[in-house]
GUTI-221117 format. One line per field, with one value per atom (N, C-alpha, C): residue number from 1; residue in one letter; atom name; x, y, z. Coordinates in steps of 0.001 Angstrom, whole numbers, plus 524288, in hexadecimal, padded with zeros to 5 digits. Example, Ala and Ser with C-alpha at 12.3 -4.5 7.8 and 13.67 -1.06 7.14 Angstrom:
k <- c(1, 1, 1, 2, 2, 2)
r <- c(a, a, a, s, s, s)
a <- c(N, CA, C, N, CA, C)
X <- c(83386, 8300C, 83390, 83232, 83566, 83264)
Y <- c(7E9C6, 7EE6C, 7F31C, 7F736, 7FBDC, 8001E)
Z <- c(81E78, 81E78, 81E78, 81BA8, 81BE4, 81EBE)
REM end
This chain:
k <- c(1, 1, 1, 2, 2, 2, 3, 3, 3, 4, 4, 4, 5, 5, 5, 6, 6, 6, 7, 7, 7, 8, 8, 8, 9, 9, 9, 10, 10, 10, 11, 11, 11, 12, 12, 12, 13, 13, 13, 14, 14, 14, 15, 15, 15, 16, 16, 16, 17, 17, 17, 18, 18, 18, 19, 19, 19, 20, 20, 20, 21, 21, 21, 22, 22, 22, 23, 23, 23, 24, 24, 24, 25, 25, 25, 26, 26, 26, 27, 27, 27, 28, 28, 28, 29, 29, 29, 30, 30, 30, 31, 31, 31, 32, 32, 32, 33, 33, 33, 34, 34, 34, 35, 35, 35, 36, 36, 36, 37, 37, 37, 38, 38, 38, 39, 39, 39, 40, 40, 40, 41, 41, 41, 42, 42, 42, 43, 43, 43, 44, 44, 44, 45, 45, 45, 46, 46, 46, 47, 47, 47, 48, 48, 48, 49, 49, 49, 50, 50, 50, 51, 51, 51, 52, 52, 52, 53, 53, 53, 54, 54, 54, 55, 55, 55, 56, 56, 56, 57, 57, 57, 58, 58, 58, 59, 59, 59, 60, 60, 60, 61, 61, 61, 62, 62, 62, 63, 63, 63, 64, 64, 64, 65, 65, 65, 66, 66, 66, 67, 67, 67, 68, 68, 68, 69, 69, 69, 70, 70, 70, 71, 71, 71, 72, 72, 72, 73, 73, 73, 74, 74, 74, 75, 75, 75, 76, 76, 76, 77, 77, 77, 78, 78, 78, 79, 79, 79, 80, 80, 80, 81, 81, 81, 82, 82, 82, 83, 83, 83, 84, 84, 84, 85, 85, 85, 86, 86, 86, 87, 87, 87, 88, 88, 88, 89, 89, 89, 90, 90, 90, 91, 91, 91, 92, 92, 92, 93, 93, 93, 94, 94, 94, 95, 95, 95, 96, 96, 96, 97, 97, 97, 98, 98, 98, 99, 99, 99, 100, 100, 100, 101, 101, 101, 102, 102, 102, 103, 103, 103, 104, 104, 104, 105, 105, 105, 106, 106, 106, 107, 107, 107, 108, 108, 108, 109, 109, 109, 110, 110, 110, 111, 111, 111, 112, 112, 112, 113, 113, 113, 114, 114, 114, 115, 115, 115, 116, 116, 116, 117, 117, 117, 118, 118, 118, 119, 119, 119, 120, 120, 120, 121, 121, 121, 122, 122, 122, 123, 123, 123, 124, 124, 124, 125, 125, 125, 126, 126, 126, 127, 127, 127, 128, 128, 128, 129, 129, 129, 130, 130, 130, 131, 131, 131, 132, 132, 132, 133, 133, 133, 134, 134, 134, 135, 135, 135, 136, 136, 136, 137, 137, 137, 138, 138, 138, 139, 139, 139, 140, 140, 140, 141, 141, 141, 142, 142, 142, 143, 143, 143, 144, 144, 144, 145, 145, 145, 146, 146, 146, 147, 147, 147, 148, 148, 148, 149, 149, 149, 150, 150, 150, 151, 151, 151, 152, 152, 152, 153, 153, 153, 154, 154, 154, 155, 155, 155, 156, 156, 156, 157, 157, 157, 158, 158, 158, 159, 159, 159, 160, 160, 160, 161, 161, 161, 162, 162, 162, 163, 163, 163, 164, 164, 164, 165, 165, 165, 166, 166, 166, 167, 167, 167, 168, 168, 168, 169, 169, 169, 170, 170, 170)
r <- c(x, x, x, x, x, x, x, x, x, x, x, x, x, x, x, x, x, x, x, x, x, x, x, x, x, x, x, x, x, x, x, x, x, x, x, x, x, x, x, x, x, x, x, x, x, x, x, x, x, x, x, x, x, x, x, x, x, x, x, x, x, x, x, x, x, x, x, x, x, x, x, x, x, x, x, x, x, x, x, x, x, x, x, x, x, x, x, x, x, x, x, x, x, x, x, x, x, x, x, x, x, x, x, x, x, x, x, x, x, x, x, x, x, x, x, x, x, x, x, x, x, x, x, x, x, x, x, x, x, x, x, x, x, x, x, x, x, x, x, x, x, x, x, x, x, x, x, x, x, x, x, x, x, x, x, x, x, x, x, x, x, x, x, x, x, x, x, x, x, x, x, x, x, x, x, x, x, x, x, x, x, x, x, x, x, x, x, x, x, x, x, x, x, x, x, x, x, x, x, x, x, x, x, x, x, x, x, x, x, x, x, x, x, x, x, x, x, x, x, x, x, x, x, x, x, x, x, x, x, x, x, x, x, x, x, x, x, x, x, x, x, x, x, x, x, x, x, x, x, x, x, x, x, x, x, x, x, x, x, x, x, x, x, x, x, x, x, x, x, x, x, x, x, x, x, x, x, x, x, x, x, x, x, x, x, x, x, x, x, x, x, x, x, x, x, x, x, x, x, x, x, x, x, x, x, x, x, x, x, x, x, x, x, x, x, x, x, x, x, x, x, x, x, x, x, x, x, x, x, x, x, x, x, x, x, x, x, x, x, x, x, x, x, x, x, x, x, x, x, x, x, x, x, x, x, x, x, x, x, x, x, x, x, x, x, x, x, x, x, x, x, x, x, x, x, x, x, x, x, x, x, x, x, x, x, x, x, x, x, x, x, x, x, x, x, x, x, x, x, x, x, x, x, x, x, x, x, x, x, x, x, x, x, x, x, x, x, x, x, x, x, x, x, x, x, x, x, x, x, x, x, x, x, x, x, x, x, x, x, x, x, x, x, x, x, x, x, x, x, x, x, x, x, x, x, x, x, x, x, x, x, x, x, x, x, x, x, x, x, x, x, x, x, x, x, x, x, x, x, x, x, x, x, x, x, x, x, x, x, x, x, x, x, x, x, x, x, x, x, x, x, x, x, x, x, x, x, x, x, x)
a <- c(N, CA, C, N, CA, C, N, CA, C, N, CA, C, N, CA, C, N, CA, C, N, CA, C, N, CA, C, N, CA, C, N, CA, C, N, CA, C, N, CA, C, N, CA, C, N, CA, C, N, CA, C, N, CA, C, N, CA, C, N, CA, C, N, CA, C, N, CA, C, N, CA, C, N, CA, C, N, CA, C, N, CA, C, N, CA, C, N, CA, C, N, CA, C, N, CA, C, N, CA, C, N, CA, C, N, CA, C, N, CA, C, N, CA, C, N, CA, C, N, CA, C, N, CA, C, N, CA, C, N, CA, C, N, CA, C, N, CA, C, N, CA, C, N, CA, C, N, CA, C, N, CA, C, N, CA, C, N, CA, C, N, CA, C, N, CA, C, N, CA, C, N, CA, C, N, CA, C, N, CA, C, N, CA, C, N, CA, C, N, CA, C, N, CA, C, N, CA, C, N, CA, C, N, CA, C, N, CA, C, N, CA, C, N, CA, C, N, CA, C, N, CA, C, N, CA, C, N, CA, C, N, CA, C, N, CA, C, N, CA, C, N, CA, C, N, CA, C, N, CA, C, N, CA, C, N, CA, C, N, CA, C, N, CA, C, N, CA, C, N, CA, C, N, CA, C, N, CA, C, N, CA, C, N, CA, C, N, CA, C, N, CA, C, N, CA, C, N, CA, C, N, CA, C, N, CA, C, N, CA, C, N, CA, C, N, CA, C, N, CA, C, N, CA, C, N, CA, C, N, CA, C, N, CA, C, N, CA, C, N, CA, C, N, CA, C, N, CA, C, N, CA, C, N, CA, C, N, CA, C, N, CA, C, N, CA, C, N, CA, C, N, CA, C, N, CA, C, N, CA, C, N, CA, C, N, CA, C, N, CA, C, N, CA, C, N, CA, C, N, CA, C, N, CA, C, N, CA, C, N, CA, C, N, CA, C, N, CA, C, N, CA, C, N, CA, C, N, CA, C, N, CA, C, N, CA, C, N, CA, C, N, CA, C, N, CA, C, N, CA, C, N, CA, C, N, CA, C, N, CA, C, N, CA, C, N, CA, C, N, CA, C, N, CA, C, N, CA, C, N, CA, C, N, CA, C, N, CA, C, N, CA, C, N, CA, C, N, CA, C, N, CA, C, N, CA, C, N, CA, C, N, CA, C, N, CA, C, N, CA, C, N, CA, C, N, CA, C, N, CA, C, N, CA, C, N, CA, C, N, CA, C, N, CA, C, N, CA, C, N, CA, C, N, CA, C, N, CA, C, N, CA, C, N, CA, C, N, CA, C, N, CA, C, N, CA, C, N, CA, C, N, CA, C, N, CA, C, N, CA, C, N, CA, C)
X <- c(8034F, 80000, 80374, 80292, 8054F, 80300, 80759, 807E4, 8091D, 80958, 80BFA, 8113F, 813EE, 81A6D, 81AD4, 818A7, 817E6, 81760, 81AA9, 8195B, 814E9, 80FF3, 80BE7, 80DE8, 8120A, 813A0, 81683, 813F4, 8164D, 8159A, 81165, 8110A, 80C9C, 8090D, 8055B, 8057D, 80BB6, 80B15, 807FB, 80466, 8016F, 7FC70, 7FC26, 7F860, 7F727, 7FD38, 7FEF0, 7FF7D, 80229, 8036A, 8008B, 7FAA2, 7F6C8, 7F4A6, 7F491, 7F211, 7F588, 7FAC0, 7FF17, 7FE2E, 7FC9B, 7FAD0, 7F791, 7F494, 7EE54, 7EE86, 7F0FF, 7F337, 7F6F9, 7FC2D, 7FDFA, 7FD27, 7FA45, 7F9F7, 7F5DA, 7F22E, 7F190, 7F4FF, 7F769, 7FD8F, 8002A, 7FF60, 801F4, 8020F, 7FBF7, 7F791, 7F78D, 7F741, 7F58C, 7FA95, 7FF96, 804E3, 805F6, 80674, 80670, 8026E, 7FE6F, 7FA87, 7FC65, 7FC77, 7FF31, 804A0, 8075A, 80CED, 80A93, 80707, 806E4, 80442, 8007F, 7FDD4, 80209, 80603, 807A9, 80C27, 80E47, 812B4, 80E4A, 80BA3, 80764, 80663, 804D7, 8051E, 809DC, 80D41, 81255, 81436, 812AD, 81349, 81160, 80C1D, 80916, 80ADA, 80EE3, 81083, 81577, 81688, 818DD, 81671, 8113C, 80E3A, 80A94, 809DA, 80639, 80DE7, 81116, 814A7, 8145E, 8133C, 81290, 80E4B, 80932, 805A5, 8068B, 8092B, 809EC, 80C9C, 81002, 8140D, 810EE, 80D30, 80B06, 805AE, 80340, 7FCFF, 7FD9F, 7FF66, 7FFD8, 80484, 80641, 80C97, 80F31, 8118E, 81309, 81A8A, 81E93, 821C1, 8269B, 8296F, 82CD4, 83176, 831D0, 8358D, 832B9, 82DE9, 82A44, 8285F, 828F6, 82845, 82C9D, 831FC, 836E7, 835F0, 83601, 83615, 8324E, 82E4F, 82AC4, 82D26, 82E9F, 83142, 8346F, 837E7, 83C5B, 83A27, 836B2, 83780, 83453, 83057, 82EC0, 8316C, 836F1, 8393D, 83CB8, 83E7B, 84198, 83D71, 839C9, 8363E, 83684, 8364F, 832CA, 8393B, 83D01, 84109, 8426C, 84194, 8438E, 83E52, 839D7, 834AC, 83610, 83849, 8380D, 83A46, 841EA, 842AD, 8406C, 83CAD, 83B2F, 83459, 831EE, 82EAB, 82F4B, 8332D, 835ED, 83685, 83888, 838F3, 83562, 83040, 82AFC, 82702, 828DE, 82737, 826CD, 82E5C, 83004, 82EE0, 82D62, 82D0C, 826B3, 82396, 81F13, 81BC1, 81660, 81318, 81393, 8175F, 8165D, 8108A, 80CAF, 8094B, 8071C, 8069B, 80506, 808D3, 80E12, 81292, 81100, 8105F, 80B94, 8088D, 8058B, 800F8, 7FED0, 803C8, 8049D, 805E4, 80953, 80B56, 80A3D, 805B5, 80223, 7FE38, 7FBD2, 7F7BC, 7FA39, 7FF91, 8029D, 80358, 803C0, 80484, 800F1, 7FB74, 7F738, 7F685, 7F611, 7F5A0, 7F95E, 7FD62, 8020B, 7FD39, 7FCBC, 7FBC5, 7F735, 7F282, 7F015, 7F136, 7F356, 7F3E3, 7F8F6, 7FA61, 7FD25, 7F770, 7F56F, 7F080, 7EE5B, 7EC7B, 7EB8D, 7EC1F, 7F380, 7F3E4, 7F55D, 7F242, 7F309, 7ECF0, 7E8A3, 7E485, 7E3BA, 7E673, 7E683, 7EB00, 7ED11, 7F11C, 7F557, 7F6C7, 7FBA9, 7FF77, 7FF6A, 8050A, 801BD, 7FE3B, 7FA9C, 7FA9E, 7F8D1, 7F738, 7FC7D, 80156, 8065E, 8095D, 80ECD, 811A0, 813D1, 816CF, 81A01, 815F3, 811FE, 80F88, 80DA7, 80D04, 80AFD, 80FEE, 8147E, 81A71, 81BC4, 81A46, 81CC0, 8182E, 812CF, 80F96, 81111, 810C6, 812E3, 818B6, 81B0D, 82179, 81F83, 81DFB, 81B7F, 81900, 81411, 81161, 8144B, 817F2, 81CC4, 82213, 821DC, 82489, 82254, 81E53, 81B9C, 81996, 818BA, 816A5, 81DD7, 81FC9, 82589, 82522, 824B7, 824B1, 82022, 81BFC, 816D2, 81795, 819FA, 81A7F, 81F40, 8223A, 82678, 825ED, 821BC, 821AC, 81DC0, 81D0B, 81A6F, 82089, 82412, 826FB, 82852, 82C35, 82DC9, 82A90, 8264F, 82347, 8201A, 81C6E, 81B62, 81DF4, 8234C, 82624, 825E5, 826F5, 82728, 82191, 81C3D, 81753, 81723, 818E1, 81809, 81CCD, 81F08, 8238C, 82193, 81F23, 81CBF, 819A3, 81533, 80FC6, 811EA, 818A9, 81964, 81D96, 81CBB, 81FBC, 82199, 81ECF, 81DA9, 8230F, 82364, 8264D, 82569, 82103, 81FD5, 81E39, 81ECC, 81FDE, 823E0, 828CF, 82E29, 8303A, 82E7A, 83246, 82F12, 82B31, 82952, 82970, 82AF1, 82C76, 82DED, 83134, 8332C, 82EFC, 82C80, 8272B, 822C4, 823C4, 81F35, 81EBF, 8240D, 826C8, 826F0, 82669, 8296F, 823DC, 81F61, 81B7A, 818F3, 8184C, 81820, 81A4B)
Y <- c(7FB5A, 80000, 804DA, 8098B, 80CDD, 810C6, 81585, 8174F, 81CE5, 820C9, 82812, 82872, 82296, 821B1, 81DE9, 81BEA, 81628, 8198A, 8178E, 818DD, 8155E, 8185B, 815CF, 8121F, 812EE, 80FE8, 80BF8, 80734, 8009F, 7FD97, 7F955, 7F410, 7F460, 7F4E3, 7F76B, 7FE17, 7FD5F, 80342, 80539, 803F1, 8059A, 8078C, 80455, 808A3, 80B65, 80AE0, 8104D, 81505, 8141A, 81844, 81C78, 8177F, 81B12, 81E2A, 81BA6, 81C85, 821D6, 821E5, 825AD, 82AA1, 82AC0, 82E92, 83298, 82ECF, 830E4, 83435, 832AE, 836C5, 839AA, 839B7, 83CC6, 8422E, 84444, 84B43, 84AE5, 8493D, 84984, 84985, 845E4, 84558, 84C0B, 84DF6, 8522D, 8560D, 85891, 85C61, 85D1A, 85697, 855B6, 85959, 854A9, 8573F, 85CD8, 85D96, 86482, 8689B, 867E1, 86B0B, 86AB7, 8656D, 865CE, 868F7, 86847, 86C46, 8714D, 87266, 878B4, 879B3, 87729, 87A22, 87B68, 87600, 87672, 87C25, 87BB3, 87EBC, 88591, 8849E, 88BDE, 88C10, 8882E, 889C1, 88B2A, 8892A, 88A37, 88F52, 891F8, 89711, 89B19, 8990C, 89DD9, 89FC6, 89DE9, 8A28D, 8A5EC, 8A523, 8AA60, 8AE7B, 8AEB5, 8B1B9, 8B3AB, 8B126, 8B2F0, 8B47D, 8B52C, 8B523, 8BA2A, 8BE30, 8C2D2, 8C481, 8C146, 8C3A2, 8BF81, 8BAFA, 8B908, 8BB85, 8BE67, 8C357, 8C727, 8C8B0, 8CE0D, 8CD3F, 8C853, 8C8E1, 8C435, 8BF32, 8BC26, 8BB42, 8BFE1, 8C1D1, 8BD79, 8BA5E, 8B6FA, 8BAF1, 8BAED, 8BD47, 8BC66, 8BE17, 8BD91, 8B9F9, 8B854, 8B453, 8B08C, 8AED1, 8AA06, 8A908, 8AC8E, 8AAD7, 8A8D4, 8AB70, 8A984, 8A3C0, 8A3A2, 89D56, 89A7E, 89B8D, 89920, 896CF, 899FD, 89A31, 89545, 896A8, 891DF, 88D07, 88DAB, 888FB, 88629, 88746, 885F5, 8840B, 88553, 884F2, 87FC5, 88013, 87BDF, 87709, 877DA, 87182, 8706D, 874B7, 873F1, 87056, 8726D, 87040, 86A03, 8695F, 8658A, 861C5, 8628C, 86026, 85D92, 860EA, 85EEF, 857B9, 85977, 851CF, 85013, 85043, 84C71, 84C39, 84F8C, 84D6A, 84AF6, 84D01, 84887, 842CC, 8420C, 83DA4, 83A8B, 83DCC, 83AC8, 839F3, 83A8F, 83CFC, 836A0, 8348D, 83149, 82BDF, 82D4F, 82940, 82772, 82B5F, 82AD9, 82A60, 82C1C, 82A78, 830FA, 832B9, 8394D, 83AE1, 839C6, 83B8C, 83D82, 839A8, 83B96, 8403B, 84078, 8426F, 84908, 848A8, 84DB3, 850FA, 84C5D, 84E0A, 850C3, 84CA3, 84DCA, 853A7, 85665, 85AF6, 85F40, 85DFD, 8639D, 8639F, 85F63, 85FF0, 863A5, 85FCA, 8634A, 86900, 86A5B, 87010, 8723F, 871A2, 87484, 8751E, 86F45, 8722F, 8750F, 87594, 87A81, 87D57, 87F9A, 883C9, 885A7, 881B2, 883C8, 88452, 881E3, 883DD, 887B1, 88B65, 8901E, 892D4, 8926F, 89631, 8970A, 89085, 8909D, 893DE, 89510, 897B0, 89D75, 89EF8, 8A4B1, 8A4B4, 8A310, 8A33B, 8A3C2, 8A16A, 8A09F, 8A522, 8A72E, 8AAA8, 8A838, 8A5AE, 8A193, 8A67E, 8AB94, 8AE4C, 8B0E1, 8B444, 8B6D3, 8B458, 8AF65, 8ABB3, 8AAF3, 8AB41, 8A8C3, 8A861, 8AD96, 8AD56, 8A7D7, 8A6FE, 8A123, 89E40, 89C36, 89780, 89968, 89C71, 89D08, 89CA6, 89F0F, 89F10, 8977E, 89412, 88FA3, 88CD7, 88E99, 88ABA, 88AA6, 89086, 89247, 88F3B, 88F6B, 88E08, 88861, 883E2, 87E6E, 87E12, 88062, 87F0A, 87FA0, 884B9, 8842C, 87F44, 87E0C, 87A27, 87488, 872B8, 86DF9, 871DF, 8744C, 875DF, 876A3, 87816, 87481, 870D1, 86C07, 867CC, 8654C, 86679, 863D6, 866FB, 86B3E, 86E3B, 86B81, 868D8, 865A0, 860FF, 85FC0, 85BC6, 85B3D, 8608F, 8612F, 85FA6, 8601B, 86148, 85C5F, 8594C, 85408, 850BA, 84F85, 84B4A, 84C71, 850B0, 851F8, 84EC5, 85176, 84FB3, 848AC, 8465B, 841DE, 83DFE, 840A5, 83F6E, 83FE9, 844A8, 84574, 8402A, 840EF, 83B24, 836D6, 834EE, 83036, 83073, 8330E, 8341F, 834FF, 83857, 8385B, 835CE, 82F1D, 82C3F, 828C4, 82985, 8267C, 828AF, 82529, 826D0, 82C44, 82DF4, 8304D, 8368C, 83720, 83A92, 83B70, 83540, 83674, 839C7, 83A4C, 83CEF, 8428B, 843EC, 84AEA, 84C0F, 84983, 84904, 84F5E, 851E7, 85633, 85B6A, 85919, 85D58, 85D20, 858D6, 85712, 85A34, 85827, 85B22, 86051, 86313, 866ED, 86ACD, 868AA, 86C07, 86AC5, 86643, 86581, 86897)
Z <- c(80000, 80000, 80000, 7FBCD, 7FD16, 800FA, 801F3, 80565, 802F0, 807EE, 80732, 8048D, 807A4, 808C8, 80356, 7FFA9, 7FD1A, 7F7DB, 7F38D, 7ED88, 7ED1A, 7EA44, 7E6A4, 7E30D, 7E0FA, 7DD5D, 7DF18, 7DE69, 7DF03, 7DCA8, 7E037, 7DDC4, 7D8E5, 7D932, 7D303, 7D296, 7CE3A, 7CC99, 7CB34, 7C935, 7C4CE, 7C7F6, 7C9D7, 7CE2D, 7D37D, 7D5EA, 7D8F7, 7D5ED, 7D1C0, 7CE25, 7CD6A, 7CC55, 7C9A9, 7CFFB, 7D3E7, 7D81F, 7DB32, 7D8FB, 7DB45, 7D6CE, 7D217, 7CDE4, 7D04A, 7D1C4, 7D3EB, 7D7EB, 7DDDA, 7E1B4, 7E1E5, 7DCA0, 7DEB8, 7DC71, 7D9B1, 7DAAD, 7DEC7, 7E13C, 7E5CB, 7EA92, 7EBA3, 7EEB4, 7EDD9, 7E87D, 7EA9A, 7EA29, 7E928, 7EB07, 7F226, 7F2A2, 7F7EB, 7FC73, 7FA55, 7FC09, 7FB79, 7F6A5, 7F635, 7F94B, 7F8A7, 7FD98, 80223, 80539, 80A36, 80A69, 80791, 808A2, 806B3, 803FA, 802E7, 8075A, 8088F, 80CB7, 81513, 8131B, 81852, 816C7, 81313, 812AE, 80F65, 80E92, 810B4, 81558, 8196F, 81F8C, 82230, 81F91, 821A1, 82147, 81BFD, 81A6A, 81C9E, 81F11, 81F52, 825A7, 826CD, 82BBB, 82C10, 825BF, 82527, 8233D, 821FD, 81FFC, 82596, 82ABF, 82E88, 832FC, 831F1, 835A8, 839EA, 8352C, 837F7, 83CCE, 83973, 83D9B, 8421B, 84200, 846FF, 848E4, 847A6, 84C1E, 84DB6, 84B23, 84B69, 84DDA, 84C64, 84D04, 851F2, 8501C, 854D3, 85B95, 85A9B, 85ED1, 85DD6, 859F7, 85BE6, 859F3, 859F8, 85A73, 856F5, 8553C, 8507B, 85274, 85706, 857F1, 857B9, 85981, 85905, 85277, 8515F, 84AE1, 8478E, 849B8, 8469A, 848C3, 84CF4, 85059, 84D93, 84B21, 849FA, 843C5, 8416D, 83C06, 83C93, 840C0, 8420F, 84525, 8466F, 847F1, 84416, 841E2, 83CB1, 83711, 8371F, 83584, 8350A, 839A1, 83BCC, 83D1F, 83D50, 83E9F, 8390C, 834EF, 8304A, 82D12, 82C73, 82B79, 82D63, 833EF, 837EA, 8357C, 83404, 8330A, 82D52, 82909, 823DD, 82609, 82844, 82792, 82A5E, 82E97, 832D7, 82EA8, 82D69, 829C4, 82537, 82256, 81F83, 82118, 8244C, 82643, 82833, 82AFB, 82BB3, 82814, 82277, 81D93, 81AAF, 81AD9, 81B02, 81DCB, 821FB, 82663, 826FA, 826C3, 82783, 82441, 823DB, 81E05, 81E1E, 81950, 81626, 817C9, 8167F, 816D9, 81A61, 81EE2, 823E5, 825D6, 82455, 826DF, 8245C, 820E3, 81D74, 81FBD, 82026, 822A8, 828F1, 82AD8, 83059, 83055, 82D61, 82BA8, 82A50, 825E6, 824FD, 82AB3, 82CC8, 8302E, 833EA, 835E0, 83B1C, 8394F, 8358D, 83116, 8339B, 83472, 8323C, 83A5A, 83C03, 83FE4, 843B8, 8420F, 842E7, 840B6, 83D7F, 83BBC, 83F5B, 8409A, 8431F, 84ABC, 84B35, 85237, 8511A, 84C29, 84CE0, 84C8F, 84A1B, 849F0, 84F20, 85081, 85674, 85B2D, 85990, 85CED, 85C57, 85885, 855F5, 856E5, 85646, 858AE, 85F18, 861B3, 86722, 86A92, 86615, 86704, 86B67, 869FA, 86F33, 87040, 86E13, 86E27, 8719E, 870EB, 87663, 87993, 879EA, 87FF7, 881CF, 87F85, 88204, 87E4D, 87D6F, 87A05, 8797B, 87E89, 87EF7, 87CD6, 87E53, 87AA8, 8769D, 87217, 86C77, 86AF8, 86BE8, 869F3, 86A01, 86DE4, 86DE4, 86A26, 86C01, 86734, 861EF, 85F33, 859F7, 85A7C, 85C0D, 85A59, 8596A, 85D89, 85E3F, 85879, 85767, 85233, 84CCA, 84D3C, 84720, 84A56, 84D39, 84D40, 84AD5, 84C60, 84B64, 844E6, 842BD, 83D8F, 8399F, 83C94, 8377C, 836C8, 83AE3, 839C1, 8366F, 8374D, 83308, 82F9E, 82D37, 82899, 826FC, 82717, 8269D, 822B5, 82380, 820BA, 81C86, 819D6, 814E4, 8106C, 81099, 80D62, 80C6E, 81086, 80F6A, 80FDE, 811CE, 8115B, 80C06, 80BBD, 806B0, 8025F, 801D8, 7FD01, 7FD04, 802FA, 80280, 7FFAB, 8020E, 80157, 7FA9F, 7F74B, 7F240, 7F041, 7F1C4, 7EFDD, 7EF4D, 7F15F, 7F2FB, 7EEB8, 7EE7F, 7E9AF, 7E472, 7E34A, 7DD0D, 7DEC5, 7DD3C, 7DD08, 7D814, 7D450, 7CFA8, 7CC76, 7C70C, 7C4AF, 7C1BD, 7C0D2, 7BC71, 7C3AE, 7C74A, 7CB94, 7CB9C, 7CB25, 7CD1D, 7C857, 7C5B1, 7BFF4, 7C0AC, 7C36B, 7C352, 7C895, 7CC18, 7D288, 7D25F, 7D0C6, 7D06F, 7CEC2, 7CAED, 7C8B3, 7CEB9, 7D05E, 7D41F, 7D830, 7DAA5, 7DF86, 7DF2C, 7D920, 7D922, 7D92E, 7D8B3, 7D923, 7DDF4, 7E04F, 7E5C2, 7E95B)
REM end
């Protein structure tokens, strides 16, 4: 039985083939949305940065910190998601990823709704730092598992020879 991790193509070529035809520009509609949409959430807080200094107090050293440490999960996240990319079923490892994405995204809101920097600088400063910490890491693994998940789906001969056109609009 194949699998996320398993080429379609085996023991009756002839009709994985046809069955691997069929999903993959789905496979990577599917793939591509998930990375556009995780990597536009990712974006969009350089576009709200300001009014979190200005509208939410949160303070221009807590934002560099935020930058960095976002940074460094997001880097330290690519090989260790890589590797669970590898190790695990891609897909779930995905999935696990945009979800954890989204809800980063929302308990920052959370606590821009709840104003954590009014109720207690020290705790909105450690929640925010906590949520872009755990949000490098599930933003981490759009890139290498992605690529690994699209690998798997253009596996055929007639993929491996436009692998490059593929990838390259992916």
């Amino acid at each position: 039985m194949a699998s996320e991790t398993t080429s379609l193509v085996g023991k009756s070529e002839d009709e994985h083939l046809k069955r691997l035809k069929g999903y993959q520009w789905w496979a990577f509609f599917v793939t591509f949305g998930g990375y556009f949409m995780a990597h536009f959430s990712r974006k969009c807080y350089s576009t709200v940065k300001q009014q979190l200094q200005d509208e939410a107090g949160y303070s221009s050293l807590i934002l560099s910190a935020m930058d960095t440490t976002f940074m460094a999960t997001y880097a330290l996240g690519n090989i260790i998601s890589g590797k669970l990319g590898d190790t695990l079923n891609p897909t779930t490892v995905l999935a696990i990823g945009l979800f954890g994405s989204g809800a980063c995204l929302f308990l920052i809101n959370v606590s821009l709704w709840l104003d954590f920097v009014g109720f207690s600088e020290l705790l909105g400063n450690i929640f925010i730092l906590a949520i872009y910490f755990l949000f490098g890491f599930f933003q981490s693994t759009g890139g290498p598992v992605g690529t690994a998940v699209m690998g798997n789906w253009f596996c055929d001969k007639e993929s491996i020879k436009n692998r490059g056109l593929i990838f390259g609009l992916w």
